[in-house]
Backbone as numpy.savetxt, mean C-alpha at the origin, in Angstrom:
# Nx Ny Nz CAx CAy CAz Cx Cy Cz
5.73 -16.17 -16.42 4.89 -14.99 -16.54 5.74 -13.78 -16.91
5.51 -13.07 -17.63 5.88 -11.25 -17.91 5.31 -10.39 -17.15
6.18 -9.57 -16.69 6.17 -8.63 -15.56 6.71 -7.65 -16.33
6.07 -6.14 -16.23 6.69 -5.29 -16.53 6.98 -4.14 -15.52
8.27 -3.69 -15.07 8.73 -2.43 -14.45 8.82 -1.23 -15.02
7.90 -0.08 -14.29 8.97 1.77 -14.90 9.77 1.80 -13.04
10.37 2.16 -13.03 11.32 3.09 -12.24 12.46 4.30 -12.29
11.43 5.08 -11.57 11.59 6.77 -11.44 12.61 6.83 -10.68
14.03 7.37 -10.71 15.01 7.49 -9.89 16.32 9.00 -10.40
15.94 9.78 -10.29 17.24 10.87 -10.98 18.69 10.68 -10.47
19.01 9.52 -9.75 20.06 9.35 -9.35 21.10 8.40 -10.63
21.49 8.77 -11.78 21.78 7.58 -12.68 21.79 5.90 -12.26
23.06 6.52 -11.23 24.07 4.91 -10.84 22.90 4.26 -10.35
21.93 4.97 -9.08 20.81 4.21 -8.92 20.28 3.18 -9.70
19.74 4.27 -10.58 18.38 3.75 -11.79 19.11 2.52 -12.46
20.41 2.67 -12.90 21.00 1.09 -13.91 20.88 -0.02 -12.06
21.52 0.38 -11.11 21.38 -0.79 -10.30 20.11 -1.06 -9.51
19.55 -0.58 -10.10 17.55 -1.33 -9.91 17.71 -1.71 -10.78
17.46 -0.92 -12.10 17.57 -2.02 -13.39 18.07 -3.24 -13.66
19.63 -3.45 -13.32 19.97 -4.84 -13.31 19.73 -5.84 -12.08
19.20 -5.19 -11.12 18.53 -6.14 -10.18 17.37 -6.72 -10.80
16.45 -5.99 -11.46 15.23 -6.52 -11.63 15.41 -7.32 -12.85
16.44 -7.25 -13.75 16.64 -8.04 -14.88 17.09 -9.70 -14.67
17.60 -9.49 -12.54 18.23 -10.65 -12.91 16.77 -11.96 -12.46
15.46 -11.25 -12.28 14.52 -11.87 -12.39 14.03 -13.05 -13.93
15.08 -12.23 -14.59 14.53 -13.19 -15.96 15.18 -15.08 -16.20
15.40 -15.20 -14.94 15.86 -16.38 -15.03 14.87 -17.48 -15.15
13.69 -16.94 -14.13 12.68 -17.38 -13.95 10.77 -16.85 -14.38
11.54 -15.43 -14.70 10.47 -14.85 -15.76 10.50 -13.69 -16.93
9.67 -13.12 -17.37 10.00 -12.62 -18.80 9.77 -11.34 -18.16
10.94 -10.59 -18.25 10.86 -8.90 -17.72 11.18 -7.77 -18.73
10.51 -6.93 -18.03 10.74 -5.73 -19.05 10.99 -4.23 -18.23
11.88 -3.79 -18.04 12.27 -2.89 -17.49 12.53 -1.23 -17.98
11.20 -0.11 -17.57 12.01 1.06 -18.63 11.98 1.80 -17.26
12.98 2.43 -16.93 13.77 3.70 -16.58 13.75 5.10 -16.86
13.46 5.80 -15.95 13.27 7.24 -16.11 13.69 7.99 -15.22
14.11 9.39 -15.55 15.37 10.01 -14.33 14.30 11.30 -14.10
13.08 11.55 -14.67 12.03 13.03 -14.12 10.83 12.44 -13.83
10.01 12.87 -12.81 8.79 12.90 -13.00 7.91 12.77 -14.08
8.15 13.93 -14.57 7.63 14.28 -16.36 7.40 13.06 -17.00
8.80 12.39 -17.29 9.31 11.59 -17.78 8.45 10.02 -17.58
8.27 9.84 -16.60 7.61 8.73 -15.79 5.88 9.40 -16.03
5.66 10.32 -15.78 4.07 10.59 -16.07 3.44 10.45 -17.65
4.64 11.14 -18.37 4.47 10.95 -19.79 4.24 9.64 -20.33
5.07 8.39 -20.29 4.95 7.04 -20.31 4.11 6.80 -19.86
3.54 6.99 -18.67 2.36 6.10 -18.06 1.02 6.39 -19.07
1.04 7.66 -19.41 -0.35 8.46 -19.79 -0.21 7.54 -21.20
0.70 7.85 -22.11 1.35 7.31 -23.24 0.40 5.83 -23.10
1.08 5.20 -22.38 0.44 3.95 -22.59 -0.96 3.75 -21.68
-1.79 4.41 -21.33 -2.96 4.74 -21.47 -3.49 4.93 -22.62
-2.96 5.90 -23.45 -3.62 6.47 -23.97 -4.12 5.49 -25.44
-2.78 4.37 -25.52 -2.57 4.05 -26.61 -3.35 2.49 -26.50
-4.08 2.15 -25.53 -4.48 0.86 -24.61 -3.55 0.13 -24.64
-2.15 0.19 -24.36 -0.85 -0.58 -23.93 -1.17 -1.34 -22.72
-0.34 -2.09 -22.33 -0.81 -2.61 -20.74 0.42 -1.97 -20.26
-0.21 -1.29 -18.95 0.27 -0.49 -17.71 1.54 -1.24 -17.50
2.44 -0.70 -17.05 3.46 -1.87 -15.97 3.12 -2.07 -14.66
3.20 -3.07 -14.65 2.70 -4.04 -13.15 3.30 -3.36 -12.28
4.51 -2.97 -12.08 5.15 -2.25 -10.74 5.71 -1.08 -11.46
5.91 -0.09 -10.43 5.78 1.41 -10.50 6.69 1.58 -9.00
8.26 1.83 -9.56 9.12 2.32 -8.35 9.14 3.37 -8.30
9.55 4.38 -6.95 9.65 5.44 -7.58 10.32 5.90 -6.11
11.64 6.68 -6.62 12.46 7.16 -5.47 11.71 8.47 -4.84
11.79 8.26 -3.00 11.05 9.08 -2.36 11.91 10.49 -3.00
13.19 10.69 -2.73 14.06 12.11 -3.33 14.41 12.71 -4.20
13.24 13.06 -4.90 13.24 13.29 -6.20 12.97 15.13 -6.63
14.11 15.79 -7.03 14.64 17.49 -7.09 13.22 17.68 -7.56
12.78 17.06 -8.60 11.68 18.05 -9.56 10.43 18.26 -8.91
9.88 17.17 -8.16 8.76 17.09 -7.14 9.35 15.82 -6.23
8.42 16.18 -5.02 8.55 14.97 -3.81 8.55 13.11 -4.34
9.01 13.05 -4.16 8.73 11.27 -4.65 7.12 10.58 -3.95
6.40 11.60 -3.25 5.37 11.05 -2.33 4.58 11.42 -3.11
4.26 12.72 -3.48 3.68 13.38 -4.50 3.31 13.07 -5.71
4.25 12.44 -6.15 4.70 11.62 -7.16 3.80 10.64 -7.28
4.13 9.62 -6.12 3.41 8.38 -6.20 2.13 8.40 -6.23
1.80 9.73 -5.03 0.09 9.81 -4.88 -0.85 9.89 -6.63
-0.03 11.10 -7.26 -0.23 11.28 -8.46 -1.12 10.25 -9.45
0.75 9.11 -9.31 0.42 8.08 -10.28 -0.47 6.58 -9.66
-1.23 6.78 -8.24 -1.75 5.58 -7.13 -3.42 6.07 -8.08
-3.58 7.60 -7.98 -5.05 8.62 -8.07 -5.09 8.20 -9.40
-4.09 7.92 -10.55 -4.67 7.54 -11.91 -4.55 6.54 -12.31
-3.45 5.85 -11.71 -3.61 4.25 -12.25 -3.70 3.37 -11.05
-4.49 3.49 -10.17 -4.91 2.54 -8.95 -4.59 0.81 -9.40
-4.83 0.70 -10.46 -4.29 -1.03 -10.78 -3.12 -1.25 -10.71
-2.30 -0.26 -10.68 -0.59 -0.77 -10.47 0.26 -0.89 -9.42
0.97 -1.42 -9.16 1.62 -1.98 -7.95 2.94 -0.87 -7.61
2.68 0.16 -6.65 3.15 1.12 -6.22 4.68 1.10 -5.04
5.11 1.18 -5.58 6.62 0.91 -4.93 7.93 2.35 -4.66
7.34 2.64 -3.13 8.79 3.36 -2.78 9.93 3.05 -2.69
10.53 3.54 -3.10 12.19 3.40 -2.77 12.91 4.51 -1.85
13.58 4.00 -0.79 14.64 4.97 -0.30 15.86 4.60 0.65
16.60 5.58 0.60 17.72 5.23 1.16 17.86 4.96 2.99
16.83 5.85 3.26 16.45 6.28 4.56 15.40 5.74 4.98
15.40 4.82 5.88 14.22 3.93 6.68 12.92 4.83 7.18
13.14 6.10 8.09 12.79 6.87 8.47 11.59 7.69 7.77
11.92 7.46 6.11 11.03 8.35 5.14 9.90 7.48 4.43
10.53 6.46 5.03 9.23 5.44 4.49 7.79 5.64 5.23
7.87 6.17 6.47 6.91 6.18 7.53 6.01 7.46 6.75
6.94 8.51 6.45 6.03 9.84 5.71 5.00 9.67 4.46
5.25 8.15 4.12 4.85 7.90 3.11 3.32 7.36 2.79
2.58 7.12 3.89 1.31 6.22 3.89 0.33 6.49 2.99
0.70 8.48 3.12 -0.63 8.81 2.47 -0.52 8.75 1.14
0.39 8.10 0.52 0.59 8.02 -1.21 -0.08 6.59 -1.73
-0.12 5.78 -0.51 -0.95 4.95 -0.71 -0.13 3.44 -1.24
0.98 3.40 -1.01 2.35 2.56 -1.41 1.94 1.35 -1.35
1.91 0.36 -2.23 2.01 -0.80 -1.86 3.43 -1.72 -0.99
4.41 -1.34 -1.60 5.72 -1.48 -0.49 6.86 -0.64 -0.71
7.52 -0.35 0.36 8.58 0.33 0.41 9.83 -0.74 0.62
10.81 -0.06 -0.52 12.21 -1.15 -0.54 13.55 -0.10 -0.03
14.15 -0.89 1.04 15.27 0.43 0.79 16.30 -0.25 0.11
17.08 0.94 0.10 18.05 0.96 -0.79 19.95 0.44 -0.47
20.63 -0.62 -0.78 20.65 -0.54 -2.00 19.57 -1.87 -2.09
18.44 -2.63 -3.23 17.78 -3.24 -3.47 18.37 -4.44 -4.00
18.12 -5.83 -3.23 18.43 -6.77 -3.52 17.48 -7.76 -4.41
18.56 -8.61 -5.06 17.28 -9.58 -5.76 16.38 -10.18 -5.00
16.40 -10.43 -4.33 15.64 -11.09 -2.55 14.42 -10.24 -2.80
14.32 -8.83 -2.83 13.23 -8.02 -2.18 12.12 -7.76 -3.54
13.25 -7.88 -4.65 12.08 -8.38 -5.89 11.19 -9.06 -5.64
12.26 -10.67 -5.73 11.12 -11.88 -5.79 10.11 -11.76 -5.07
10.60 -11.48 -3.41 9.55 -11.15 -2.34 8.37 -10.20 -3.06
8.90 -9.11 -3.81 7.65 -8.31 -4.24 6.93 -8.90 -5.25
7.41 -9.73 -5.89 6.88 -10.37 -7.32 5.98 -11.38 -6.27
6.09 -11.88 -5.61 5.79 -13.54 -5.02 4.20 -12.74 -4.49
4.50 -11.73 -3.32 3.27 -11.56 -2.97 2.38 -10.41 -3.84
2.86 -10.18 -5.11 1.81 -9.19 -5.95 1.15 -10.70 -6.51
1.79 -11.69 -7.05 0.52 -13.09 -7.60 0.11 -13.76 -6.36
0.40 -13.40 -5.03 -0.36 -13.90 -4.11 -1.53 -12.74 -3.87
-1.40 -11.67 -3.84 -2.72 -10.79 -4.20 -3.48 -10.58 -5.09
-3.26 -11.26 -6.18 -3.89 -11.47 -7.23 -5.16 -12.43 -7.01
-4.89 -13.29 -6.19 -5.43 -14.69 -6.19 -6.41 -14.77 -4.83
-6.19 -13.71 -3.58 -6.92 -13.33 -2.77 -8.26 -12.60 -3.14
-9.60 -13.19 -1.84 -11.15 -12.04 -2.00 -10.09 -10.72 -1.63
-10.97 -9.73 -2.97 -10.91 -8.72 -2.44 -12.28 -7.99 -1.59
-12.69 -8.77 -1.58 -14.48 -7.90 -0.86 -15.05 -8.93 0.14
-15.92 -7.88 0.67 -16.34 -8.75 1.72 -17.63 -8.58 1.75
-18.76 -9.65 2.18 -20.06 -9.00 2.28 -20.82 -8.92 3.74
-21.30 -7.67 3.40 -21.35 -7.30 5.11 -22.91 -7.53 4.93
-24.22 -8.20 6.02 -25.37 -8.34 6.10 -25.75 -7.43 7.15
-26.83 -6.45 6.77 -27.71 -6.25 8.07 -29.15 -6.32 7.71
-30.19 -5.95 8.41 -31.20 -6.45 8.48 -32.27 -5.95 7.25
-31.76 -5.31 6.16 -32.57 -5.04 5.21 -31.77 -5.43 3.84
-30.33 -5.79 3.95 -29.61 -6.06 2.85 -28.41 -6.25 2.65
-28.14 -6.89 1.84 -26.33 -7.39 1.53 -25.86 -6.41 1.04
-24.37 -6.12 1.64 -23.57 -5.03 0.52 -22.25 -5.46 0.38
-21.52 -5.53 -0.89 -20.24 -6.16 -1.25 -19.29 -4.88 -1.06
-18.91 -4.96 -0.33 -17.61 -4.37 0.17 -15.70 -4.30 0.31
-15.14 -3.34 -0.67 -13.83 -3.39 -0.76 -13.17 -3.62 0.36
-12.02 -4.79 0.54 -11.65 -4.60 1.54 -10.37 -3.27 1.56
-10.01 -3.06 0.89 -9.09 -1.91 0.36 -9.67 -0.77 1.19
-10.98 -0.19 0.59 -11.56 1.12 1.04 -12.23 1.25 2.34
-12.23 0.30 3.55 -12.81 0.26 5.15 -11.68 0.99 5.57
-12.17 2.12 6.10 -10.77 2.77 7.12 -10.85 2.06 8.81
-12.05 1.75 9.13 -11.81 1.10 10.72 -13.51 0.21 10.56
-12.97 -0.84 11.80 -14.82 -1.27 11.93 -15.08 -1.01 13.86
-15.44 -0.32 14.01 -15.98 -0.28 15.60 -16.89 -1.38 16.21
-17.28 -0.97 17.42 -17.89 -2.18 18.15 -18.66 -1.02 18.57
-20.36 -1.52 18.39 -20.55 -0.15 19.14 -22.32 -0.95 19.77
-22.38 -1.22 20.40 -23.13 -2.36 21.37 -23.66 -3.50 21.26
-24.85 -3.85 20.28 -24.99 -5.28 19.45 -24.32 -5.45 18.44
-23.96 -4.14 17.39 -23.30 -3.90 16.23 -21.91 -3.68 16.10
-21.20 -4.50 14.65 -20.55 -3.49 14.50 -20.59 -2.77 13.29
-19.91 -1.57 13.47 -20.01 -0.68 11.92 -18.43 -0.48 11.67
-19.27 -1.03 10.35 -18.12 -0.75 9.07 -17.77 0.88 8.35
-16.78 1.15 8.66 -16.98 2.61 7.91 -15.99 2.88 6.82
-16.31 3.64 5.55 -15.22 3.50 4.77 -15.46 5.02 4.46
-14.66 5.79 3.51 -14.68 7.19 3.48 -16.09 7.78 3.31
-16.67 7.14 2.31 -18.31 7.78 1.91 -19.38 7.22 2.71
-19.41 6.27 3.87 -20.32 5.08 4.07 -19.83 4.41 5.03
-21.10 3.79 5.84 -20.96 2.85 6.99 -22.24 2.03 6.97
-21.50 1.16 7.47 -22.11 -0.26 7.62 -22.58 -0.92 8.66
-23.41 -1.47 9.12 -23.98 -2.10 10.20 -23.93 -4.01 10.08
-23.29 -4.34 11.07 -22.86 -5.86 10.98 -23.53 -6.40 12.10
-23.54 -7.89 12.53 -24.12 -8.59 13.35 -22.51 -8.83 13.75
-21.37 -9.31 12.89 -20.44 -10.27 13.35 -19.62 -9.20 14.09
-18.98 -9.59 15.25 -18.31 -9.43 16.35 -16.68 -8.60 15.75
-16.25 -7.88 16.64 -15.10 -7.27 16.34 -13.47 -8.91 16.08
-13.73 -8.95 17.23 -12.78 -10.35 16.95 -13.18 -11.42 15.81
-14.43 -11.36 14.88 -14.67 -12.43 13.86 -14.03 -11.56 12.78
-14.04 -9.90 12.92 -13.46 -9.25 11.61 -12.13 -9.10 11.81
-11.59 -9.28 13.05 -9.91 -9.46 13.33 -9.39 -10.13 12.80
-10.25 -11.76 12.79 -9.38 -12.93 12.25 -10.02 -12.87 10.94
-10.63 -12.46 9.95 -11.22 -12.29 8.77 -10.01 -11.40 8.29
-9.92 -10.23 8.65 -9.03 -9.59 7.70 -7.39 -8.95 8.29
-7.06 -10.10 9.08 -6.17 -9.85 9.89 -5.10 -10.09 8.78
-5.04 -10.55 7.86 -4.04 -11.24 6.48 -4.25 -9.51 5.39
-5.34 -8.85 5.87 -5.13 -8.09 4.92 -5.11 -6.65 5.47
-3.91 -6.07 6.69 -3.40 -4.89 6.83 -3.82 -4.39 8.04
-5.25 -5.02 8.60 -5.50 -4.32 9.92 -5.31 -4.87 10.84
-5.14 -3.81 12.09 -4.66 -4.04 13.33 -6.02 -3.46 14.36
-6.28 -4.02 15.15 -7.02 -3.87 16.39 -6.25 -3.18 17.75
-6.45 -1.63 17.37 -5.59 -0.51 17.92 -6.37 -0.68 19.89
-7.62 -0.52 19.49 -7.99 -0.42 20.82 -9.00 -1.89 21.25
-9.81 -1.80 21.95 -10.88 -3.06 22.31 -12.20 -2.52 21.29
-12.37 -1.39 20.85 -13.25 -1.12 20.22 -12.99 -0.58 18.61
-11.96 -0.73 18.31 -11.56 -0.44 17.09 -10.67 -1.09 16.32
-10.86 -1.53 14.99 -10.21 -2.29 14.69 -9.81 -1.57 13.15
-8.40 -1.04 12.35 -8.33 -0.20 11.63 -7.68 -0.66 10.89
-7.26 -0.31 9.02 -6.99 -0.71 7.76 -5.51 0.15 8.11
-4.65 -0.58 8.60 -3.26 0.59 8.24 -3.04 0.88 6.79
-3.37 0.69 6.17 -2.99 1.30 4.92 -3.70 2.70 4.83
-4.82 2.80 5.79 -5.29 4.35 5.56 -4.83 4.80 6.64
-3.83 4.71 7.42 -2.91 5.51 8.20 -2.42 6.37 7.55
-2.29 7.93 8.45 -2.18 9.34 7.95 -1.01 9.57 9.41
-1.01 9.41 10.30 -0.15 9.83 11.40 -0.51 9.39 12.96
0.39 9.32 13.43 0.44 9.07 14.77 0.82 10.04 15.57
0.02 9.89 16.91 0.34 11.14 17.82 0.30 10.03 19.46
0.93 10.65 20.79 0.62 9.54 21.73 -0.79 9.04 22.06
-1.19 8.11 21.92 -2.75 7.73 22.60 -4.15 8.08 21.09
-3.61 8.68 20.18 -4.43 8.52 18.94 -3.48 8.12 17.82
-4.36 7.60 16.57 -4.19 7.47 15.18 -4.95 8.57 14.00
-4.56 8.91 13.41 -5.27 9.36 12.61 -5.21 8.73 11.24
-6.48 8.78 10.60 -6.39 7.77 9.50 -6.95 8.94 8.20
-6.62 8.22 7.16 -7.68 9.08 6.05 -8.95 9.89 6.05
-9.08 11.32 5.74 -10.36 11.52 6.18 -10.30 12.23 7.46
-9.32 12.39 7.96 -9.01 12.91 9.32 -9.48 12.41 10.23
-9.84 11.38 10.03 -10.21 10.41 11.56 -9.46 9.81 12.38
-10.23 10.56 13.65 -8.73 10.19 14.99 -9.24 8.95 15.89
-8.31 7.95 16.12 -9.01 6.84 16.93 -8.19 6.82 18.37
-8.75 6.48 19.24 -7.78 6.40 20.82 -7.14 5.21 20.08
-5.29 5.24 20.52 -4.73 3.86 20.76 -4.29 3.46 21.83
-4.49 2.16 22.33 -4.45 1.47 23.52 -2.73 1.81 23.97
-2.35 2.26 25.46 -1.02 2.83 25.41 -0.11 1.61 25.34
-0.85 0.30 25.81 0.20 -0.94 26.11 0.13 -1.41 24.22
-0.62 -0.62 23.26 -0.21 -1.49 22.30 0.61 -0.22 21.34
0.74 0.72 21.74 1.35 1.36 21.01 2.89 0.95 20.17
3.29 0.33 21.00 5.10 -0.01 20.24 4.80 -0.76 19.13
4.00 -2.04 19.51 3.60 -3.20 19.01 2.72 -2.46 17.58
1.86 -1.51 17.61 1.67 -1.07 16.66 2.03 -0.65 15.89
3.63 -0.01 15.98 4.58 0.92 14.70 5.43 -0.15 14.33
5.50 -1.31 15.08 6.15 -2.19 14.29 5.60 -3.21 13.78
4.05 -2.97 13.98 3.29 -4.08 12.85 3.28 -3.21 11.22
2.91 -2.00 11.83 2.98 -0.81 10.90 4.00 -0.84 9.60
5.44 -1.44 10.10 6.09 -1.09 9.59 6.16 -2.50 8.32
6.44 -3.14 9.60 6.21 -5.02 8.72 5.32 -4.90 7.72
4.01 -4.67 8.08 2.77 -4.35 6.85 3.41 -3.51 5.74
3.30 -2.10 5.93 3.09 -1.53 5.04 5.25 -1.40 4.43
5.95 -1.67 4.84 7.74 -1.62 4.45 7.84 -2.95 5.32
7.48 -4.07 4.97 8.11 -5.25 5.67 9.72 -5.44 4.98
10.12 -5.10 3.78 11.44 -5.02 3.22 12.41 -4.40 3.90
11.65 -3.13 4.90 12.31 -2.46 5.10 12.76 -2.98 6.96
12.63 -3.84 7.10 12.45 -4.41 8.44 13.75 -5.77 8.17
């Protein structure tokens, strides 16, 4: 298969040693790697090949420390216009990966980047390829096909549960623990006995709440709190673990 990389990095020495990491993927597939040291630079290309119906590059690195704008900023930017591409922080610092949720990252690699954390990224972007992305939720007047991407939490809230995603909520028959083990493979964690939430729309943590996209605050259970920043982390920077 052909895979194509941009990676955003103003650090030179950086940018060539991503580059020849990701080149040494061509043993086993057909790569294409372009490099860019500005923002600008990286926005221009992307639009470019928009504009021209090119195909996008599949992965999109992009160093969190970047002089001209934030590297978060950055990413959010290029997540808000090209949502089909596979969004990749980079940093040197473990610590800055956590600031990063709301850009919407598909994974964070630190640095320096091994061929290991490629393949790993290559292996599970065609294992997400090949996964439902939707789910269909029934209640008593109608079916609705539902992203699993866009649910920020599903509650338990007495016979029901509801599904809620930024614009919309949902009313279910099936049980909080049937949507645990349903989409437990795809990012959420069951913070409290009554809530069960999409870490990928994690916005911040405070003691005893979450806040998610949308500014929604959920109680978290205090005995699962640890256990939660390091599922957190596995999920959303398992590289970085």
């Amino acid at each position: 298969m052909k895979f194509n990389f941009a990676v955003c990095d103003d650090n030179q020495s950086h940018l060539n040693e991503i580059r020849d990491t990701i080149c040494k993927l061509s043993d086993n597939h057909d790569v294409e790697v372009f490099t860019h040291k500005t923002a600008d630079d990286l926005l221009e290309f992307m639009e470019d090949k928009k504009s021209k119906e090119y195909s996008l590059p599949d992965f999109v690195l992009i160093d969190i420390e970047m002089p001209d704008i934030n590297g978060i900023e950055l990413a959010k930017q290029i997540k808000d216009m090209y949502p089909e591409v596979c969004l990749v922080l980079v940093t040197s610092y473990i610590e800055y990966a956590v600031k990063g949720y709301e850009a919407k990252a598909d994974r964070y690699l630190l640095k320096p980047i091994k061929i290991e954390d490629i393949e790993t990224l290559v292996e599970d972007f065609m294992r997400e390829q090949n996964k439902v992305k939707k789910i269909i939720v029934k209640d008593k007047e109608q079916e609705h096909l539902i992203s699993i991407r866009d649910i920020l939490y599903i509650s338990a809230e007495d016979k029901y549960t509801i599904i809620y995603t930024e614009n919309n909520r949902y009313f279910d028959y099936k049980s909080l623990k049937d949507y645990e083990e349903i989409l437990g493979d795809y990012g959420f964690y069951r913070i409290h006995r009554k809530h069960l939430i999409n870490m990928y729309h994690h916005k911040s943590l405070r003691k005893g709440f979450v806040t998610l996209g949308g500014d929604v605050e959920l109680p978290l259970s205090r005995r699962k709190e640890n256990q939660y920043r390091e599922q957190l982390l596995r999920t959303l920077g398992r590289d970085l673990l």
